[in-house]
MARRO-432306 format. One record per residue (C-alpha): residue in one letter; z, y, x. Coordinates in steps of 0.1 Angstrom, whole numbers, plus 5000, padded with zeros to 4 digits. Layout:
<recs>
AZYX;...
</recs>
This chain:
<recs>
X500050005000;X499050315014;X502050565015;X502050884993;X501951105016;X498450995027;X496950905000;X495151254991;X493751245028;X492750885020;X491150974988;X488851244998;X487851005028;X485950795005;X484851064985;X483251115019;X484351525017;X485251555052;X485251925052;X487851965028;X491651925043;X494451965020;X497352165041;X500052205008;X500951815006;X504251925003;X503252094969;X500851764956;X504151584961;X506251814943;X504151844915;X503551484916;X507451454908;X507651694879;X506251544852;X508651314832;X506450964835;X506151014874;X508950994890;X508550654897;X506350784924;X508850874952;X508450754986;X511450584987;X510350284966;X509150004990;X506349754970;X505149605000;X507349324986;X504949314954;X502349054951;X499149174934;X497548874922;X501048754909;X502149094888;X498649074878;X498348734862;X502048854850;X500249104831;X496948914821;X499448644802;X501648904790;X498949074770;X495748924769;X496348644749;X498248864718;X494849084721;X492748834722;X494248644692;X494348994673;X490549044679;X489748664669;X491148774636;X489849094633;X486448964636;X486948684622;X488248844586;X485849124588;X482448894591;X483848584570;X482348734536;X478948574555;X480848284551;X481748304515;X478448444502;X477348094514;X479247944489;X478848094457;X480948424464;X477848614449;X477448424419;X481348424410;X481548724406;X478448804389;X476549064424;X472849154431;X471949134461;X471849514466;X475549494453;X476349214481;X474849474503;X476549724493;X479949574496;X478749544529;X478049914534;X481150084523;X483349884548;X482050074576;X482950444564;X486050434562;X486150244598;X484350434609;X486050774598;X489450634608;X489050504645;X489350874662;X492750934646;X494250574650;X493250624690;X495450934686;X498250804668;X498850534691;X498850724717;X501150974700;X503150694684;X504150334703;X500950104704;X503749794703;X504549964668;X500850074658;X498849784663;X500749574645;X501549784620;X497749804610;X497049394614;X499449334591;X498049584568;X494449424568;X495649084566;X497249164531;X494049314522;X492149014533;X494048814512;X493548944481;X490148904487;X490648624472;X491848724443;X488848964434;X486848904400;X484349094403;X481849324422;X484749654418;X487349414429;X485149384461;X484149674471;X487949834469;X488749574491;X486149604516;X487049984517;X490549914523;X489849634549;X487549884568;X490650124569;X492949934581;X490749774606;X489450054622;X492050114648;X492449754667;X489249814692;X488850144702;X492850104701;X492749794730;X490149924745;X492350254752;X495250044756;X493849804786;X492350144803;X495950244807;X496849964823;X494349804843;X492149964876;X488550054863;X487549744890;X489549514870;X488949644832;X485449534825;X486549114828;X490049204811;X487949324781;X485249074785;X488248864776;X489848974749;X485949044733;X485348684739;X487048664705;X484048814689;X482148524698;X484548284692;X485548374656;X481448334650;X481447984663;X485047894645;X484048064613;X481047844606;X483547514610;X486847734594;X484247784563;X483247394558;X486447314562;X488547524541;X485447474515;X486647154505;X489647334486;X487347404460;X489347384425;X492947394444;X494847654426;X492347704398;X490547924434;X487147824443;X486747724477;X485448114493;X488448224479;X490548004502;X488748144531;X489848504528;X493148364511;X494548124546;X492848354570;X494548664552;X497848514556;X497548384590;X496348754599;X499948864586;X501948564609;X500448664635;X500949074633;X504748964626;X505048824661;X502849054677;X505949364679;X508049134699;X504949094726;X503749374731;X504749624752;X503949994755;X502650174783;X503550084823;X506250374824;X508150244799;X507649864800;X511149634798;X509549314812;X508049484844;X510849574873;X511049864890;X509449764920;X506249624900;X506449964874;X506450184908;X503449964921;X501149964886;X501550354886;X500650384921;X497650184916;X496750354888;X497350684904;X494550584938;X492150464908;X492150834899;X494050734862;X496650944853;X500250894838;X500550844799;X504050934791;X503851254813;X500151374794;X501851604760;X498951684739;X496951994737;X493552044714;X492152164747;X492351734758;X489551734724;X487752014732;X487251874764;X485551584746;X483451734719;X482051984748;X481351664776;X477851544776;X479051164785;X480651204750;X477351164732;X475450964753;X478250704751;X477550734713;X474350664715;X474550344739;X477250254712;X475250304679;X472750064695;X474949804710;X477249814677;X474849804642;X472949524665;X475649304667;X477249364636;X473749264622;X474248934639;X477948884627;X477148914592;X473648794589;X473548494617;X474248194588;X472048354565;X468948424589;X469448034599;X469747934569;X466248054557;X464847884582;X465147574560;X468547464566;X471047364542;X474847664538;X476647364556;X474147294584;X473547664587;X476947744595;X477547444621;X474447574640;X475647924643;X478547774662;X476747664693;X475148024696;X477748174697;X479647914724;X477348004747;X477548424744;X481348344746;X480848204782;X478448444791;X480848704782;X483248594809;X481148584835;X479248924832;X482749074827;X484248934861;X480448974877;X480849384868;X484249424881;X483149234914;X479749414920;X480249704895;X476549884885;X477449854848;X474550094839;X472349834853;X473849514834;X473349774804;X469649774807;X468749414816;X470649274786;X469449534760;X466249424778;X466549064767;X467549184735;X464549374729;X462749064739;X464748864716;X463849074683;X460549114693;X460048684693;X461848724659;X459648964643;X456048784652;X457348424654;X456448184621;X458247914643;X461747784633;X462247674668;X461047954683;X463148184660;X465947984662;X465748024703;X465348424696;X468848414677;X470348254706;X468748504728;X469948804708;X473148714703;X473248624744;X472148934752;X474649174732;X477749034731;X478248984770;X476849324775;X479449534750;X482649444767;X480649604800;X479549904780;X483449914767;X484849924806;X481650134817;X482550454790;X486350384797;X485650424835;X484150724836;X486750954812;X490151054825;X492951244810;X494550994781;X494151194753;X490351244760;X489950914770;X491450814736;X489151034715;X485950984729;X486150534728;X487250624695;X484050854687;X481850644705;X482650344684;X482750494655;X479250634656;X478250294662;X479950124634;X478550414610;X475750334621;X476749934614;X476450044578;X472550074581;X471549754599;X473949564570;X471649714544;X467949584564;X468449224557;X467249194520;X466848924497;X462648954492;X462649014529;X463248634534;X462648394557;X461548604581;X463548904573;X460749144593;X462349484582;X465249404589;X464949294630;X462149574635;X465149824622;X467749624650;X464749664674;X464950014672;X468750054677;X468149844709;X465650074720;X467750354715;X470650214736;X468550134762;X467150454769;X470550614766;X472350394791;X468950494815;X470250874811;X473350814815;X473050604847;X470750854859;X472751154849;X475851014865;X474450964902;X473051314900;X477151474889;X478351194920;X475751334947;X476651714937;X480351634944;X479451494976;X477951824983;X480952044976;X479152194946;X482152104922;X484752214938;X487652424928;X489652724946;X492952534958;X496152824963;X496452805003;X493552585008;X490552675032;X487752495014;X484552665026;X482652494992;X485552604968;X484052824936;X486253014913;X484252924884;X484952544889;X488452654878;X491152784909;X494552604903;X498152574923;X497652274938;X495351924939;X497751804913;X497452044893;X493352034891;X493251674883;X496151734854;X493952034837;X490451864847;X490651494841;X487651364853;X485851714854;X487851724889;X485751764920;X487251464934;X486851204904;X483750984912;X481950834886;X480950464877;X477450364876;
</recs>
């Protein structure tokens, strides 16, 4: 571990800004110590003693499985009305398809709507409180989705299931940035995500299974699907309080000599305290005014109504290729087995060799290829190869977007608002490609891939700005031309209107990742 009082020197070493010496380390140090959350920091702390690898796995079991198990049923309860419909959901309770599409539709509004406050609130409020507070509010939802009786019934439920929903992603994903290096983020997520695929291969054997309840109760059998996964929802966000922990300043399992080494780490990975961050509508202004902000929202509107397409459509589309509901959702399961894999290893491939922006475009590459087979091809083979190609190409690639847009935001509050704007453009944008797949469309459902096709295309030309755009900003910081007027320090590159502060501290506080020393990820 690289002692404190080196560490700027070390820093803007790498940042390869040899012309700039800090003389006032005296003053980082003391402003270092002022804020509540960081006076863990002192010298005095020895964590040579720490292993890495061993607080890390201490870490990875403390609070990846909980997230992981928390995403399985979030995506598992929002996509198992593809399930249902399957099974005479539709029929029961007298829809049209353009009703079934509908109830569709109006989920993603208010998930949408709700995801930038809920990032707010739990980082306001305690995320070991938050999260699940608002799983246990879904998972009563979801199971009186099987008590509905008719089309209303559904669509107040969806609404209300898209509510309390919205929080849990952009929420972990926030909530993993906090505690885990931007090296080591993209494979935590590509963990936790691995749910996503998982919860398509288990709903397809979950649905035949729990279908042969049909009658129990006086319920038909799609009822028992939102009915047992509904209440296991609500188990699980019982037990999830007394796992999760809050934020490293604060945590009761770690000791102080692992706390002191997290925030360190943290600290040289250019991320910032949370407990010592109060808010200030500046932190959002910062946000709305960044240009990454809306890029990221574009990337995310593609990545985002594309695979939501697949979530909700994949038994369906298979299923029209001639298949009968129970062989349709048994061969969604091996599609999705195999994007869970992937997953994994593109998210431990991009924290080893990084270049996210590049993973970005060669899998929204493949995708494009995919929907391009599944428009032209009159082949179930063939089109049943493009699914698996689709769904292989977006999945492993969104946990790497996820780490990728969290990487390249600092200051907690910002951070926290743009994930959450980010992914909620995409998922308004959810509510279109859940509206392409019509009923006179079948078997070959054209409209609706060439509409996916487009969102693809839109993604992939964003994340070609944005790589682009973020080597420029790095090379203009290597030159000097960002930086700020430092009180007492000779800086022959420093401009006053890149800000002038007190101290180096007190720059990366007020500029987040704005600062002249934060380097970007690409």
């Amino acid at each position: 571990m690289t002692p404190p009082s080196t560490r700027d020197n070390d820093a803007h070493s790498q940042f390869g800004r040899k012309d700039q010496v800090y003389e006032k380390r005296d003053q980082v140090e003391l402003d270092d110590l002022q804020s509540p959350s960081l006076h863990l920091y002192c010298p005095e702390v020895d964590t040579l003693a720490v292993d890495p690898r061993k607080l890390k796995r201490k870490i990875d079991f403390r609070f990846l499985p909980l997230l992981t198990l928390l995403y399985l049923m979030n995506f598992l309860d929002r996509g198992s009305i593809g399930n249902a419909r399957l099974y005479n959901m539709q029929k029961d309770l007298h829809m049209t398809d353009k009703q079934y599409l509908l109830a569709l539709t109006v989920f993603f509004f208010p998930y949408a709507l709700f995801e930038v406050p809920s990032n707010l609130v739990l980082r306001y409020l305690r995320p070991s409180r938050w999260l699940p507070f608002i799983v246990f509010a879904w998972g009563i939802v979801m199971t009186f989705h099987g008590f509905a009786h008719n089309y209303g019934d559904l669509i107040s439920l969806r609404c209300l299931l898209g509510l309390a929903e919205a929080g849990l992603y952009p929420g972990i994903i926030f909530y993993l940035s906090c505690w885990y290096k931007r090296s080591e983020l993209g494979s935590r997520v590509a963990l936790f995500f691995t749910a996503a695929t998982m919860a398509g291969a288990f709903s397809g054997f979950l649905a035949v299974a729990i279908h042969n309840m049909d009658g129990l109760g006086g319920r038909p059998g799609w009822a028992w699907i939102f009915i047992l996964e509904g209440l296991a929802t609500i188990l699980i966000a019982c037990v999830s309080p007394w796992v999760l922990q809050d934020f490293p300043e604060t945590a009761k399992f770690l000791t102080e000599v692992e706390r002191v080494y997290i925030i360190r780490e943290l600290r040289e990975d250019q991320r910032l305290g949370t407990d010592g961050e109060k808010f200030k509508l500046k932190y959002l202004w910062q946000c709305l005014t960044d240009w990454k902000t809306f890029l990221t929202m574009g990337i995310h509107m593609g990545f985002t109504a594309a695979s939501f397409s697949i979530s909700l459509f994949m038994p369906t589309i298979i299923r029209e290729l001639g298949f009968s509901p129970t062989t349709a959702n048994l061969l969604s399961v091996p599609v999705y087995a195999l994007a869970c894999l992937l997953t994994c290893v593109v998210g431990f491939l991009g924290d080893r060799f990084g270049h996210r922006g590049y993973i970005n475009l060669g899998f929204l590459g493949m995708a494009f290829v995919a929907y391009v087979i599944l428009i032209v091809s009159r082949n179930v083979a063939l089109s049943y190869f493009a699914v698996y190609l689709a769904a292989c190409s977006l999945y492993p690639a969104i946990p790497n977007n996820a780490a990728w847009t969290s990487s390249n935001l600092e200051g907690s509050y910002k951070r926290a608002a743009a994930l959450a704007m980010a992914i909620s453009f995409g998922n308004m944008n959810a509510a279109v490609t859940s509206n392409v797949y019509r009923a006179h469309d079948r078997p070959w459902y054209r409209l609706g891939h060439g509409v996916v096709l487009a969102y693809v295309a839109v993604a992939w030309l964003s994340s070609l700005i944005y790589t682009v755009l973020l080597r420029r900003e790095n090379k203009a910081r290597d030159r000097g031309e960002r930086d700020e007027v430092i009180e007492g320090v000779e800086n022959k590159n420093a401009n006053p209107i890149n800000g002038r502060y007190s101290s180096v501290a007190d720059a990366r506080r007020e500029k987040g990742d704005r600062w002249s020393g934060f380097r970007y990820t690409v």
